[in-house]
N, C-alpha and C positions, 0 to 999 in steps of 0.2 A: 504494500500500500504506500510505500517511498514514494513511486509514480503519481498519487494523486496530487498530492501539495505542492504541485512543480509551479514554479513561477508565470506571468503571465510573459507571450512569445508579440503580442502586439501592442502592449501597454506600460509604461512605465507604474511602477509600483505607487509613484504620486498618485496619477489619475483613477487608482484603483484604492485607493487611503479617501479622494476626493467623492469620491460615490459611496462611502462606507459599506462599501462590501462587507457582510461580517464573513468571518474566519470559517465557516464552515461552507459556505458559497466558492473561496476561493481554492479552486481543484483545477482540475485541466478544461475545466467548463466555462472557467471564468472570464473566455474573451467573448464570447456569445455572450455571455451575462450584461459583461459592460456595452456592449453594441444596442442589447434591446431596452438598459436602462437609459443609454443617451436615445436612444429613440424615442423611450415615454417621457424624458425632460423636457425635447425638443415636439413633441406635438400636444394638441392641444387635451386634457384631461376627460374633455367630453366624447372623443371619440376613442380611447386607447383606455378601458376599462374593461372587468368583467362581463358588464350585463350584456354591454355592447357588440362581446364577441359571440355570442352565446346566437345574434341575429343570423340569417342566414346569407347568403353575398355581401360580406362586409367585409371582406378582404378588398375588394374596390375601395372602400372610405380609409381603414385604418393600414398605418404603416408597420406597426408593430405584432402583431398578431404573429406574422413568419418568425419573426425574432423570436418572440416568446415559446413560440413550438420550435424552433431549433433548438435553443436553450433547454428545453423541459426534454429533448430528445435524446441530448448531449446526457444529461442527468439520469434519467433512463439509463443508458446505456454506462454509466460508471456506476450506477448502483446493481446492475447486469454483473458486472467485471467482480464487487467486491463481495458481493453474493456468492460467485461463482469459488474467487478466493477461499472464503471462508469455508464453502464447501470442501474445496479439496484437501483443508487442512485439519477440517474433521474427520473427513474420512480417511484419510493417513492417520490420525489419533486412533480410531477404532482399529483400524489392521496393525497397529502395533499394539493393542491391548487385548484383540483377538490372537497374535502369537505368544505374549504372553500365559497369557490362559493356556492355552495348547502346550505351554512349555510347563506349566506348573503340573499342568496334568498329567503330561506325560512321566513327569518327575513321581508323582506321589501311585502310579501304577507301579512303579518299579519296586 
C-alpha cells in the first residue's frame, strides 16, 4: 500500500494544501480530485450539485459531472486494488496456519 500515498504527478503540493484536500483523498487519485474541484470552484453552484445530476441530459449544462465520475472511478478502482491486497495476505495467513496445523498433527500421530 506504499503505492497509494505517492505524491501528486500534475500539481504542486501548494495547490493541493490550497484546496485542503484532506489526507485520506490524497492517493494516486488525487489529480482527478483536484481537476473536478477546480471545476466546481470555477462554475456556477446552481448547476454542479447533486440534485442537478440526478436530471437526465445534463451533461449538456454541467461541466463537472465527467470529473466527478472519473474521480469516483479512479476511487473504485484503488479501493479494487486494496481489497484485492488484503485479500491475498489473508489468505497467505490461513495456508501458513493451515500447514501449521498439518505439522502439529502430524507430530502428535507419531
Amino acid at each position: 500500500m506504499e503505492k497509494d500515498y505517492i505524491p501528486s504527478k500534475k500539481f504542486p503540493k501548494e495547490i493541493i494544501e490550497s484546496y485542503d484536500i484532506p489526507y485520506l483523498y490524497q492517493d494516486f487519485c488525487v489529480d482527478d480530485y483536484v481537476v473536478y474541484l477546480r471545476c466546481m470552484r470555477l462554475s456556477p453552484r446552481v448547476l454542479e450539485n447533486g440534485l442537478i445530476y440526478g436530471i437526465p441530459f445534463v451533461n449538456s449544462i454541467c461541466k463537472c459531472k465527467k470529473l466527478k465520475a472519473q474521480w469516483l472511478k479512479c476511487q473504485e478502482y484503488r479501493e479494487r486494488e486494496i481489497f484485492e491486497e488484503m485479500r491475498k495476505i489473508h489468505l497467505e495467513q490461513l495456508k501458513k496456519e493451515n500447514k501449521v496445523k498439518l505439522l502439529t498433527e502430524n507430530i502428535d500421530n507419531y
